[in-house]
C-alpha positions in Angstrom: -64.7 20.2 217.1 -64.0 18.5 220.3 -67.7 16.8 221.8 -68.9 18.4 224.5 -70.1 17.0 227.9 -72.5 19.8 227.5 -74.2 17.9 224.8 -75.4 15.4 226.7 -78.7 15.2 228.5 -78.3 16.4 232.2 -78.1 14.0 235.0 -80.6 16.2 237.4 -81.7 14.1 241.0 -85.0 15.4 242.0 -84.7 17.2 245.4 -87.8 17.9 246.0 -88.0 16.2 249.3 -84.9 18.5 250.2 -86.7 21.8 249.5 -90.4 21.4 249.4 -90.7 18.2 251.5 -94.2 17.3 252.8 -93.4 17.2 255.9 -89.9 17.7 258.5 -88.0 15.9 261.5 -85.5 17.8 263.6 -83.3 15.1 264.7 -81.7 16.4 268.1 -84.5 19.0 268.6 -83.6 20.6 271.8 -84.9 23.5 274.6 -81.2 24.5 275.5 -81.0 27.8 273.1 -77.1 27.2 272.6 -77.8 24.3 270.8 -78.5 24.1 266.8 -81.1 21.3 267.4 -83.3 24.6 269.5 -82.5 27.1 266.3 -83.7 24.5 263.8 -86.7 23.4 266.0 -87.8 27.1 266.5 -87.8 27.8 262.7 -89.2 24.5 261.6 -92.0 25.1 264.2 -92.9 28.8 262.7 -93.9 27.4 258.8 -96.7 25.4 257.6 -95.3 22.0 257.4 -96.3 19.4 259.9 -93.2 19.1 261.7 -92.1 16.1 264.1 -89.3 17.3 266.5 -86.5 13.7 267.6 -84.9 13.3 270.5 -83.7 10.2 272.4 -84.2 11.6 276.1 -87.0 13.7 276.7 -90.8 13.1 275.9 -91.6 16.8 275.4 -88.9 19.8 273.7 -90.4 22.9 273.1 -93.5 22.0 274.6 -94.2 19.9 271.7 -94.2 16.1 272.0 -91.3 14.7 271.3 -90.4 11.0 270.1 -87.1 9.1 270.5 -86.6 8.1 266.6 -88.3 8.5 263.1 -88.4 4.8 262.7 -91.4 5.0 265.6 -93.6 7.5 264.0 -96.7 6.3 262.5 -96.5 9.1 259.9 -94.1 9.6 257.0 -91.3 12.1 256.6 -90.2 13.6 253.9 -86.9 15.5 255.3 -85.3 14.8 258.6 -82.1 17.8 259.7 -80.2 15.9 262.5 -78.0 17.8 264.8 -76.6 15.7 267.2 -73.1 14.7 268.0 -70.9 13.0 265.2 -70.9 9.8 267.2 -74.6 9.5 267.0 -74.9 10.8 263.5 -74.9 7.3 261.5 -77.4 5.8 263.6 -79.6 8.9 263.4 -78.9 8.5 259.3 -79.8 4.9 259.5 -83.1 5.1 261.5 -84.2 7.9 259.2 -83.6 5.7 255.4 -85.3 3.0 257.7 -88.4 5.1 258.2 -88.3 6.1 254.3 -87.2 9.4 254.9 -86.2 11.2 251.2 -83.7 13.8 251.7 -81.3 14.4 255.0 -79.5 17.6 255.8 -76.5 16.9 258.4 -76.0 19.8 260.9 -73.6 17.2 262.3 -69.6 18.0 262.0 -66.3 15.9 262.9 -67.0 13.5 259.9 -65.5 13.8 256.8 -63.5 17.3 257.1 -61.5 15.3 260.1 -59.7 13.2 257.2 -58.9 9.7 257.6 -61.4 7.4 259.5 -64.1 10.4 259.9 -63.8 10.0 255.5 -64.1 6.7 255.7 -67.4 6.5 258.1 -68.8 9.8 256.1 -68.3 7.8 252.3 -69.7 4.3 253.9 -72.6 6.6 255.0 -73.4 8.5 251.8 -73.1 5.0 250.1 -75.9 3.5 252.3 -78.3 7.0 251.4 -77.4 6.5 247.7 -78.7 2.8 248.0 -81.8 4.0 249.7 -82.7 6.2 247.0 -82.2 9.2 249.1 -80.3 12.2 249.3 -77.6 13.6 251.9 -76.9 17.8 252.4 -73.6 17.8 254.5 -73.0 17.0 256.7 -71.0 20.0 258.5 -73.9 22.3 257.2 -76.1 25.1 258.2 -79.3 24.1 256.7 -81.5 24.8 254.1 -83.8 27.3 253.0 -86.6 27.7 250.1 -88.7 31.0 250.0 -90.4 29.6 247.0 -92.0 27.0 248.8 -92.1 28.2 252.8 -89.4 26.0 253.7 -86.5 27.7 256.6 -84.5 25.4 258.2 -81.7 27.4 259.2 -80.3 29.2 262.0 -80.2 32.7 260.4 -82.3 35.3 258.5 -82.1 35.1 254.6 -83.9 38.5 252.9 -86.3 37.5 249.7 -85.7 37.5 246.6 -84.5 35.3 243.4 -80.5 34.5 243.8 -80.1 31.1 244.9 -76.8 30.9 247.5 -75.2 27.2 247.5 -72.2 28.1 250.1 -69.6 25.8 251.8 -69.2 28.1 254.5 -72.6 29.4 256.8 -70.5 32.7 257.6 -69.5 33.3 254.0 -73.6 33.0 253.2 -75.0 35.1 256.0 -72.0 37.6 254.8 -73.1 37.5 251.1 -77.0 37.8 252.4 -76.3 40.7 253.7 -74.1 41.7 251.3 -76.5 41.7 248.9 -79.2 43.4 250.9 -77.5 46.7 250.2 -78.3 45.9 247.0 -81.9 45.6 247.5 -81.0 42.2 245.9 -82.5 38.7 248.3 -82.4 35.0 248.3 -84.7 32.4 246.6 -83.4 29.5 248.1 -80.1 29.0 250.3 -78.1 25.1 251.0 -75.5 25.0 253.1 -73.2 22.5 251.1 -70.8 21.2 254.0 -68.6 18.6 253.1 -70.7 17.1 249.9 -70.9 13.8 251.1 -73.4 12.9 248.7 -75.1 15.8 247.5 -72.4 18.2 245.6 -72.5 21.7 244.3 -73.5 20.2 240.6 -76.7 18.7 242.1 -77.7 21.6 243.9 -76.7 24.1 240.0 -78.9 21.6 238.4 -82.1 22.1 240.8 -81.7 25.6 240.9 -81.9 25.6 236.9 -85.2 24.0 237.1 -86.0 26.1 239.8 -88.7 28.9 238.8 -88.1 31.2 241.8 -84.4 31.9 241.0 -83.0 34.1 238.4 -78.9 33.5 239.2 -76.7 31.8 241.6 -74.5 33.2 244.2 -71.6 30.0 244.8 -69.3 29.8 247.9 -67.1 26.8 247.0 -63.8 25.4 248.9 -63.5 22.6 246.5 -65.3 20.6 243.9 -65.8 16.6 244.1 -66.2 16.3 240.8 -65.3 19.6 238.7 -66.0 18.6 235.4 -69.6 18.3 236.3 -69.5 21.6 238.5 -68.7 23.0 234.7 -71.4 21.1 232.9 -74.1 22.0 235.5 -72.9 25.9 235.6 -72.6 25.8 231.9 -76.6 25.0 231.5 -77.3 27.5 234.0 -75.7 29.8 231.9 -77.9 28.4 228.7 -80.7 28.7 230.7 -80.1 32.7 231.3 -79.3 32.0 234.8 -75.8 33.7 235.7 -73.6 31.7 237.9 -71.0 33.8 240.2 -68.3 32.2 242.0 -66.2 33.2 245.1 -63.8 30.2 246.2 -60.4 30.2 248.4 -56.8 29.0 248.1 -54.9 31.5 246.0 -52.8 31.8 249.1 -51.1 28.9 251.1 -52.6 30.2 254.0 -56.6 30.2 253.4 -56.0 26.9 251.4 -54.7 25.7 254.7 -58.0 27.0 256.3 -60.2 26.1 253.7 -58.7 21.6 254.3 -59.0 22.0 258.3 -62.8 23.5 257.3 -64.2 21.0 255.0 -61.5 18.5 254.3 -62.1 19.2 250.7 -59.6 19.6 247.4 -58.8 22.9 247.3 -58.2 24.0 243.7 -55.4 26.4 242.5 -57.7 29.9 241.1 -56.2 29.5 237.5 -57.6 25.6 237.3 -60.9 27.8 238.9 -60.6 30.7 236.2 -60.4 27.9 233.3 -63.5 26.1 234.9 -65.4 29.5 235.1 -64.9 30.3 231.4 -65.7 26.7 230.1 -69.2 27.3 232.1 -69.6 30.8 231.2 -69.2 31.6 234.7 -68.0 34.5 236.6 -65.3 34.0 239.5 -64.7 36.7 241.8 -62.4 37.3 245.2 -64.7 38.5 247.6 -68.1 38.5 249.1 -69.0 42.3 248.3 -67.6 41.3 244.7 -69.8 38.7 244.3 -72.9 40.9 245.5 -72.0 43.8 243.1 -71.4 41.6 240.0 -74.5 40.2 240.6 -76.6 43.0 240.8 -75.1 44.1 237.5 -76.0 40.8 236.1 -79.5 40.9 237.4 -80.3 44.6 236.1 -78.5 45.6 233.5 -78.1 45.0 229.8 -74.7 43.8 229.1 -73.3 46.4 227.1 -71.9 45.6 223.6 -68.9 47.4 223.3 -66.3 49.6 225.5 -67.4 53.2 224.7 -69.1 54.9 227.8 -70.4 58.2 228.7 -70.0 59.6 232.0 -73.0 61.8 233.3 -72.4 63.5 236.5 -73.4 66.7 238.5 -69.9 67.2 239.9 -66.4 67.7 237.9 -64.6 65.8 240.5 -66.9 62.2 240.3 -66.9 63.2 236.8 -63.0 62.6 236.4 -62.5 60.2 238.9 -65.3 58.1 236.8 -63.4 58.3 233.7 -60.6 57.5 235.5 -61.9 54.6 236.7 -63.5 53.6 233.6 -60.3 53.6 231.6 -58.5 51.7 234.8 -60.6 48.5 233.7 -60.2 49.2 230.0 -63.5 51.0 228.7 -63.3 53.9 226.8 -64.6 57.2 227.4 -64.2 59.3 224.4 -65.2 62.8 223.6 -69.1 62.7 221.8 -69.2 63.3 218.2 -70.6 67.1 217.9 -74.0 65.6 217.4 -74.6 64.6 220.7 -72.8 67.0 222.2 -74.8 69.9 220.8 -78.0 67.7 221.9 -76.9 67.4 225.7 -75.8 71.0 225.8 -79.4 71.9 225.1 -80.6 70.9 228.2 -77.8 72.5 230.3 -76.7 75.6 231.3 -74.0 77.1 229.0 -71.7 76.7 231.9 -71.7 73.0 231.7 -69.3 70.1 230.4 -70.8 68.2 227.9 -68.0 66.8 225.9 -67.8 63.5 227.9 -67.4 63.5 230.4 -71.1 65.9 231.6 -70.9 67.8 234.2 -74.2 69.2 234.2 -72.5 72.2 237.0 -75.3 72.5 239.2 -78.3 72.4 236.7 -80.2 69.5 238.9 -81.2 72.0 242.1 -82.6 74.3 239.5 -83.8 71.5 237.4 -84.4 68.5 238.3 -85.9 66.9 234.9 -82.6 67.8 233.3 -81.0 64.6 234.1 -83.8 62.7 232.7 -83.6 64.8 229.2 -80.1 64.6 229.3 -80.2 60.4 230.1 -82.3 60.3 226.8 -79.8 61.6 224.7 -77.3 59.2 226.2 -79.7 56.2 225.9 -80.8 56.7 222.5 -77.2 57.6 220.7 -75.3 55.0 218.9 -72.0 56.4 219.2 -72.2 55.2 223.0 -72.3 51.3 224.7 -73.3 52.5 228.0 -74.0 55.1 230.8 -72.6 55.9 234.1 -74.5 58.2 236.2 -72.2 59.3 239.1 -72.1 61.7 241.9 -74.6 63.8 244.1 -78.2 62.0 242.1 -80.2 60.9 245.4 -79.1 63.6 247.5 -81.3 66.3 246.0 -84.3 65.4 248.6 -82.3 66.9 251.0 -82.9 70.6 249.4 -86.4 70.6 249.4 -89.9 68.7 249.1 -90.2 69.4 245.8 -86.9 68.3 244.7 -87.6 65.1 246.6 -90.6 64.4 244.8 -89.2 65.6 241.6 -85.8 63.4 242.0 -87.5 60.1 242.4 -90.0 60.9 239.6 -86.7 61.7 237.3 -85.3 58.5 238.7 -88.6 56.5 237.7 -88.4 58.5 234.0 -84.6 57.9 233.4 -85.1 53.6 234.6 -88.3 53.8 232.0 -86.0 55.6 229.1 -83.4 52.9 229.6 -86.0 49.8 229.4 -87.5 51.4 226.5 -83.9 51.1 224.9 -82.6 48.4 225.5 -79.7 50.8 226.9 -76.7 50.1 229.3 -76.8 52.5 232.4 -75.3 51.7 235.6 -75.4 54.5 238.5 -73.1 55.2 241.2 -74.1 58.1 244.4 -73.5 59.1 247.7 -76.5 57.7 248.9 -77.5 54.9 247.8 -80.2 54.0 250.4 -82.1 57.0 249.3 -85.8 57.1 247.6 -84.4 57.9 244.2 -81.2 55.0 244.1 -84.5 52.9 245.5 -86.4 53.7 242.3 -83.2 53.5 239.5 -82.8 49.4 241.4 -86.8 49.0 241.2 -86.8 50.1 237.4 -83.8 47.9 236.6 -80.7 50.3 236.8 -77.5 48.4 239.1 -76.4 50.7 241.7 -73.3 51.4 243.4 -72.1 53.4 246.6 -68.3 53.7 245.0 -67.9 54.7 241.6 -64.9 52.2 241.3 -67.2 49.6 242.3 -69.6 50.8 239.4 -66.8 50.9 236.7 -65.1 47.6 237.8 -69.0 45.6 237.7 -69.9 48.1 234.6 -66.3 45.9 232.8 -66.8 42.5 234.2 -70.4 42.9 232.9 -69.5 43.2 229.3 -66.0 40.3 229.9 -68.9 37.9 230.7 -70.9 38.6 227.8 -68.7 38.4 225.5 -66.8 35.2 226.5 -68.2 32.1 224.3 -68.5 29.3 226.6 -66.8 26.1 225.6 -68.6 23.7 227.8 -66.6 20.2 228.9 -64.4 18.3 226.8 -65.5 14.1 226.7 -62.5 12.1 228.1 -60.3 11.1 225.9 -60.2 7.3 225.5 -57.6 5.5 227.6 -54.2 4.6 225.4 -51.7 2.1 226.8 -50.1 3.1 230.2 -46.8 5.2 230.2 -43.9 3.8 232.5 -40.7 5.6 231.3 -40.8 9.7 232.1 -36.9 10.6 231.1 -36.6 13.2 228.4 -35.6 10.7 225.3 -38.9 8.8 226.2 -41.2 11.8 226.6 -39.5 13.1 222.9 -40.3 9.8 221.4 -44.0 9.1 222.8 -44.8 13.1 221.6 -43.3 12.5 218.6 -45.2 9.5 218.2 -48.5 11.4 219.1 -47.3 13.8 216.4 -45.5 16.8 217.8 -42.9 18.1 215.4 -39.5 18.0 216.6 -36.5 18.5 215.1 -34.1 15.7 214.1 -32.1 13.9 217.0 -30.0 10.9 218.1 -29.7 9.4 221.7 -25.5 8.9 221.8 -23.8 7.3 224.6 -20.1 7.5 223.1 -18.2 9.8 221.3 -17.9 7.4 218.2 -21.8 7.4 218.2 -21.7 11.3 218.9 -19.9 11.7 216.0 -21.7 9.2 213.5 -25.3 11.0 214.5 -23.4 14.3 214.3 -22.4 13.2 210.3 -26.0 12.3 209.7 -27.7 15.3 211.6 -25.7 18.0 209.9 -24.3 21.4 211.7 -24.7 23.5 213.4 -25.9 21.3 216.5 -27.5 21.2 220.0 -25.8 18.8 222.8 -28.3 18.0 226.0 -27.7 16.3 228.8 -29.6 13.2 229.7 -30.7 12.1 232.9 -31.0 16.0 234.3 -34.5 17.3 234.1 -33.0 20.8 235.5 -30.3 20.1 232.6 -30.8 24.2 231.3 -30.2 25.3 235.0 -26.6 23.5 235.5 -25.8 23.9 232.0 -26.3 20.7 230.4 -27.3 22.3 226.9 -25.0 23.5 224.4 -26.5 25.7 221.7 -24.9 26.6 218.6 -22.1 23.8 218.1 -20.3 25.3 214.6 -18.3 22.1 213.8 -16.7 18.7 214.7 -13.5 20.4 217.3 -16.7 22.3 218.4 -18.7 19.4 219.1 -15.8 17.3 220.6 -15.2 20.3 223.2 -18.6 20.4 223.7 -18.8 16.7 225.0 -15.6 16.8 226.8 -17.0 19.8 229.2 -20.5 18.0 229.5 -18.7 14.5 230.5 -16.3 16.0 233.2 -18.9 18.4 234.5 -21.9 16.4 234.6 -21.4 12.6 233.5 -24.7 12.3 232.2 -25.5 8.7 230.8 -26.7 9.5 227.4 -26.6 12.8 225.4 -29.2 14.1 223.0 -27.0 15.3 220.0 -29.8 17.4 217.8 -30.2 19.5 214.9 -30.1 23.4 215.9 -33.2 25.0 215.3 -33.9 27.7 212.5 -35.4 30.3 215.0 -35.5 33.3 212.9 -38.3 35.6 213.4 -39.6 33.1 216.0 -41.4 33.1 219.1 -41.3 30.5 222.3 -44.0 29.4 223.8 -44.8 26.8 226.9 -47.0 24.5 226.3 -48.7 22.3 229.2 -51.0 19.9 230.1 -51.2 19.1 234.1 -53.6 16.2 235.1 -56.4 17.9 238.2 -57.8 15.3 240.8 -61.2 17.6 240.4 -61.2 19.3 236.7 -58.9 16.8 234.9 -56.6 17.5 231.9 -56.0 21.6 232.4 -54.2 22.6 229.6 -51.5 25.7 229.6 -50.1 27.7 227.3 -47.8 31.0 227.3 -44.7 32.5 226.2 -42.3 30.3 227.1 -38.4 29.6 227.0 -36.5 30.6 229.9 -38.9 33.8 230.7 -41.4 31.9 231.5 -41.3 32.1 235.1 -40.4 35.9 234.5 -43.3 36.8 232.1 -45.8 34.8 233.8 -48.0 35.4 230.5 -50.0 32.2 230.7 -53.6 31.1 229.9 -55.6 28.0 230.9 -58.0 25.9 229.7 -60.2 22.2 230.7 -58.8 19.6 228.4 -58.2 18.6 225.6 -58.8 21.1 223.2 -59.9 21.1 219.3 -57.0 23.3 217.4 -59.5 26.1 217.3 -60.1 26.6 221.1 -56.2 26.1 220.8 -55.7 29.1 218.6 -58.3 31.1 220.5 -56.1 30.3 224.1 -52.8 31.4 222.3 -54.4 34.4 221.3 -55.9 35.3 224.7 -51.9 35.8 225.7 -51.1 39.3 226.8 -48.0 38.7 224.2 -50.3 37.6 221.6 -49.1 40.6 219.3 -45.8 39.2 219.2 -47.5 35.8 217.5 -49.4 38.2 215.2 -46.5 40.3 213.9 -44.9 43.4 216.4 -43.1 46.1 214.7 -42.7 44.8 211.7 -41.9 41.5 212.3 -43.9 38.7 210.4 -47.0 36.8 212.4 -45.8 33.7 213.1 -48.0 30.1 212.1 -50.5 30.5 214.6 -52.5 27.6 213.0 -49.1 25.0 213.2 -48.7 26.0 217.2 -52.5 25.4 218.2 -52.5 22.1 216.3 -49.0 21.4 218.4 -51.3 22.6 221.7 -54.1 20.7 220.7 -51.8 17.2 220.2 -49.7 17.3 223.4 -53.7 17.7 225.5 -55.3 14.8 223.2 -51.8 12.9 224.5 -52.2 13.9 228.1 -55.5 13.3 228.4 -55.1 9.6 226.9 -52.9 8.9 230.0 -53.9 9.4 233.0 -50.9 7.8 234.5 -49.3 11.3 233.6 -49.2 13.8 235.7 -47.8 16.8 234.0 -46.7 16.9 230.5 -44.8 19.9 229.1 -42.9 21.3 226.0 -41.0 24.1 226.9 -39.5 25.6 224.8 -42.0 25.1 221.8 -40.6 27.5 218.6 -43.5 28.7 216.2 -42.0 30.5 213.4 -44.0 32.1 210.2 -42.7 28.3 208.9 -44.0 26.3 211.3 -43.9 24.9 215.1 -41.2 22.5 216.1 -41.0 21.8 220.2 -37.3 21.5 221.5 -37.9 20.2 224.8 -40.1 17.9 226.5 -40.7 16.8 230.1 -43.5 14.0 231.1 -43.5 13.5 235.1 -45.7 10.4 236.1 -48.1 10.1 238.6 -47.5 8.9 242.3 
C-alpha cells in the first residue's frame, strides 16, 4: 500500500492567542460607525477581556482612552485586529510583533488579492510574523469568533452552538449562519480566512480538531495554498468523528473569475475538489442551504447502513412524492415483508396504506400516539435502513390544545424510540418551526421543510459513510528531469516505467518502414509523428492488411501531412476489449491528480471519468476503475467476458508513480489504454511539459 501523509504525526500551531487570547487590541479603533475599526471596537468592548483600543490620532475613541501604538503600552497583548488602510497595514503589523503581540487578524484589504506588488508586500509580511513566532488571520478578513471561550471580534451576529465555520468570504458565513439557524443548528467558533497569508484553512481544521466545543466544520473555501495538507488536516477531523463539509467556487468561468478578483487565490477545478474531499472523507456541496442541511444530517442522525427506506406519512400525496424522491437519489423503497405490514396495520385504521409507503389516512387527528406506535415498528424492523417521516406532523397543534400537547409528547416518544435503536429517521413537514419539529431536532431527529431536501441529505448521509477514506499519498521521490514531450519519447519513458505497449519502430523512410514492417509482423498501425492532434487530421492508419497496404498507407500520410517520423506498430488484438483514458495532470495546490475513464475517441462524449490525489497503490487503482459509471462493461455486460481489471489498475497505478516522479510534467496521458480479459496494453501516449 501506498504511505499515507495521514500517517504522520500532525503539524498543529497553537492558536490559542488567536481565540482565547488574554487580552485584545483593535488597531484603528474608531467612533465613525461606518468604519470596521467602530464594529470591532464595540464588540471587543462588550466581553470580558481587557481590551486596549489603537489609534494614531485621537487620545480618546469610544470614550475609552485611546493610545497611538501597541509598542507604547505598558501591558502585554495577546491578539491585536487592525483595521486601517492597506498602506498603513505593515507598520501596524510591525509595531504589534514589536510589542510581542501572539496572533494578528487583518481586517485590512488591497494586499495580497490585488496580485503582483500587493503579493509581494503581503508574503514579505507573513514571513516577518512567521519569524516572530506569531500568527497572521487574513488579511482581507472579517474577524474572528470563539463562543467557547467569550471571544467576538466580528462585525456580525453568530447563533451558538458546536459547528465551527472557517469561510473565505464574510457574506458566505453570515449566509450559512443563518442558514443553519433554521436548523436550530449554531456556531462554536467562526474565522474569517481572507487571503491566508500565513494562517491557511489546514491550521484553522487542525485547531478545531482539538477544539472541545465543536462537533463538525462548516468550510467556505475559494482556494487552498497548500491542498495536500487541507486533505491531511480534514482527513483527521474525519478520524476524530468531526465531519468536514465543504462549499467552494469555480465550476463556472464566471465565479472562478469572481472568486481571483476576491481573494487572489488558486481556484481549483470541483473534480480536483471532489478527489480532495473523498481522500479526506469529506463532503463537498454547491450551496450554502446544502451545506446547512448536510450538516444537520450529519450532526443528528445515524448514518444509515443500507438503501432500503420506509416512508411514513399522514398524506398520500407527500407519501408518493417521498418515494419519488427517494428513488430520485438511488434509495429504495420497497413494499414491507407481510410481517411488518400486518404490525403497522394494527395501529391504523383499516383505511390506511401500509404497504410502504404508510399513509396513516387521517388516523393522527383522532390519534395522535399512533405515529409514535407506528415509528416503533419502523425503528425496530430489520428489513428497513431508515425512516422518513413526511407531511402534515407539526401542524396538528393547530386543531386543538390537546393535540398540541399530545403532538410534541409523540415527537419526544418517537426521538426516544429512535435513540434507543440506534435507528435512522429523518423527518420532513410543513412547519418546521413548530413545537413538535422543535422536539424531533432536540431529541436528535434531522429536519427538513422540503421533502426533496430530506431525501437528497437522507442519500449523501449514507455516500459519506460508506466511502473509505484514503488519506494523502507521500511524494514520490524526484527521478531525473524530462526534456523531450513528443509521442516516441513519451512511449519510450512509459515503457521504461513499465507500461505495456505493443511492439513498435520509429521509421523515417520507406526502406526503414518496410524493414520494421518485416520484423513487426501484419496487420499494422501507421501514426504520424510530430502531430499531437494526429487522430483528428487523420494521421493514424488502423488495420494495414499487407505490404501494397502499407506502401499506400505511407504514400497518403507523406503527401497529406509530411510528418518527420512515422510510428509503424503492431495492431492490437482488441477482441472483447474495452478503452479506457488514463491521466495524471500535475495541481499547483493538490499535486499529482490522477484520471481515469472510458476512453478512446468517446471520451469527450462519455465524460465517464473518476479522480483521484496521486499516485495510487494498484488497489485504490482498481477501486477508481470500478467507481466508473461504465464499470459493468470492465466486469462483463451481456455476456461478454470481464476484462483484467487487475492488469489495467497496475497500468493506472504505473503511469501516477511516473508522473508524480516528475514534476517537470505537466500532464501525462494514455489514451487509448486497451484492457482485454488478456491483459492491458496502452496504444497512445501524450506527456506535455511544464511552462
Amino acid at each position: 500500500m501506498t504511505a499515507l501523509l495521514s500517517d504522520l504525526p500532525p503539524v498543529t500551531r497553537d492558536l490559542t492567542p488567536l481565540f482565547d487570547p488574554s487580552s485584545v487590541a483593535i488597531v484603528g479603533a474608531s467612533d465613525d460607525p461606518g468604519k470596521y475599526g467602530n464594529w470591532l471596537a464595540v464588540r471587543a468592548l462588550r466581553g470580558r477581556r481587557p481590551v486596549h483600543l489603537v489609534n494614531r490620532s485621537r487620545p480618546t475613541v469610544l470614550g475609552r482612552p485611546a493610545v497611538p501604538s501597541i509598542a507604547g503600552l505598558d501591558l502585554a497583548v495577546d491578539l491585536a485586529v487592525i483595521a486601517v488602510p492597506a498602506a498603513a497595514f505593515e507598520a501596524a503589523v510591525d509595531d504589534a510583533l514589536e510589542a510581542g503581540v501572539k496572533a494578528i487578524v487583518g481586517i485590512t484589504a488591497g494586499l495580497g488579492e490585488t496580485g503582483g506588488e500587493g503579493r509581494r508586500r503581503q508574503e514579505a509580511l507573513a514571513a516577518r510574523v512567521q519569524a516572530a513566532g506569531a500568527c497572521l488571520l487574513g488579511p482581507n478578513c472579517l474577524g474572528v469568533l470563539d463562543h467557547t471561550s467569550k471571544l467576538d471580534l466580528t462585525v456580525n451576529d453568530f447563533p451558538v452552538g458546536d459547528i465551527a465555520v472557517l469561510s473565505q468570504s464574510g457574506n458566505i458565513a453570515i449566509d450559512l449562519a443563518a442558514q443553519m439557524t433554521t436548523h436550530g443548528l449554531g456556531v462554536s467558533r467562526f474565522a474569517s480566512i481572507g487571503n491566508q497569508a500565513d494562517l491557511d484553512v489546514a491550521d484553522l481544521i487542525e485547531s478545531c480538531v482539538e477544539h472541545d466545543g465543536t462537533r463538525a466544520i462548516a468550510l467556505y473555501c475559494e482556494g487552498f495554498r497548500d491542498g495536500r495538507r487541507f486533505v491531511s488536516a480534514a482527513l483527521r477531523a474525519h478520524q476524530a468523528g468531526k465531519p468536514v463539509v465543504l462549499l467552494t467556487v469555480g465550476r463556472g468561468t464566471a465565479s472562478a473569475r469572481g472568486a481571483a478578483s476576491h481573494t487572489g487565490s488558486l481556484v481549483s477545478s470541483d473534480v480536483v475538489v471532489q478527489a480532495a474531499c473523498e481522500a479526506a472523507g469529506a463532503e463537498n456541496v454547491s450551496s450554502p442551504s446544502q451545506l446547512a442541511d448536510l450538516l444537520q444530517a450529519m450532526v443528528r442522525t445515524r448514518p444509515p447502513t443500507g438503501k432500503r427506506v420506509a416512508v411514513f406519512s399522514d398524506g398520500g400525496g407527500h407519501a408518493s412524492l417521498a418515494s419519488d424522491c427517494l428513488e430520485a437519489v438511488g434509495m429504495r423503497v420497497e413494499e414491507f415483508p407481510e410481517a411488518l405490514r400486518k404490525a403497522v396495520a394494527t395501529e391504523l385504521p383499516p383505511n390506511a396504506t401500509v404497504a410502504n409507503p404508510i399513509d396513516v389516512a387521517g388516523a393522527g387527528e383522532q390519534d395522535i400516539t399512533c405515529f409514535t406506535r407506528v415509528a416503533g415498528h419502523l425503528v425496530a424492523s430489520r428489513d428497513i435502513d431508515a425512516v422518513v417521516m413526511t407531511g402534515y406532523f407539526g401542524g396538528f397543534r393547530d386543531y386543538s390544545d390537546e393535540l398540541a400537547v399530545g403532538e410534541v409528547q409523540a415527537a419526544r416518544d418517537i426521538a426516544r424510540a429512535v435513540a434507543e435503536r440506534g435507528a435512522t429517521y429523518v423527518s420532513h413537514t410543513m412547519f418546521p418551526q413548530s413545537p413538535a419539529a422543535q422536539a424531533l431536532r432536540e431529541g436528535g431527529i434531522a429536519v427538513y421543510r422540503n421533502v426533496e431536501t430530506a431525501a437528497w441529505a437522507l442519500s449523501r448521509l449514507g455516500q459519506w459513510a460508506a466511502r473509505e477514506p484514503h488519506g494523502v499519498p507521500q511524494p514520490h521521490p524526484a527521478a531525473n528531469a524530462v526534456t523531450q514531450a513528443g509521442y516516441w519519447s513519451a512511449r519510450m519513458l512509459l515503457a521504461d516505467a513499465g507500461v505495456p505497449f505493443v511492439a513498435a519502430a520509429e521509421v523515417a523512410t520507406r526502406e526503414e518502414l518496410r524493414i520494421a514492417a518485416t520484423a513487426l509482423g501484419f496487420p499494422l498501425v501507421l501514426k504520424a509523428l510530430g502531430d499531437e492532434h494526429k487522430s483528428d487530421r487523420g494521421g493514424v492508419v488502423l488495420g494495414i492488411r499487407d505490404q501494397e497496404h502499407l506502401e499506400r498507407a505511407w504514400n497518403d500520410l507523406q503527401d497529406r501531412l509530411a510528418p518527420p517520423t512515422v510510428s509503424v506498430e503492431q495492431m492490437a488484438d482488441l477482441t472483447d476489449g474495452v478503452e479506457l483514458i488514463v491521466g495524471v495532470r500535475q495541481d499547483p495546490s493538490f499535486g499529482p491528480i490522477v484520471l481515469v475513464g472510458i476512453g478512446g475517441v468517446y471520451t469527450e462524449l462519455l465524460r465517464d471519468t473518476r479522480c483521484a490525489l496521486g499516485p495510487l497503490d494498484p488497489e485504490s487503482a482498481r477501486a477508481l476503475l470500478l467507481s466508473l459509471k461504465g464499470a459493468a462493461l470492465l466486469t462483463g455486460y451481456r455476456g461478454k467476458p470481464a476484462v483484467d481489471i487487475d492488469a489495467a489498475a497496475r497500468l493506472v497505478s504505473t503511469v501516477s508513480h511516473f508522473a508524480a516522479a516528475h514534476t517537470e510534467i505537466s500532464e501525462v496521458e494514455c489514451n487509448p489504454v486497451a484492457v482485454t480479459p488478456r491483459g492491458v496494453t496502452a496504444l497512445d501516449a501524450r506527456i506535455i511539459l511544464a511552462r
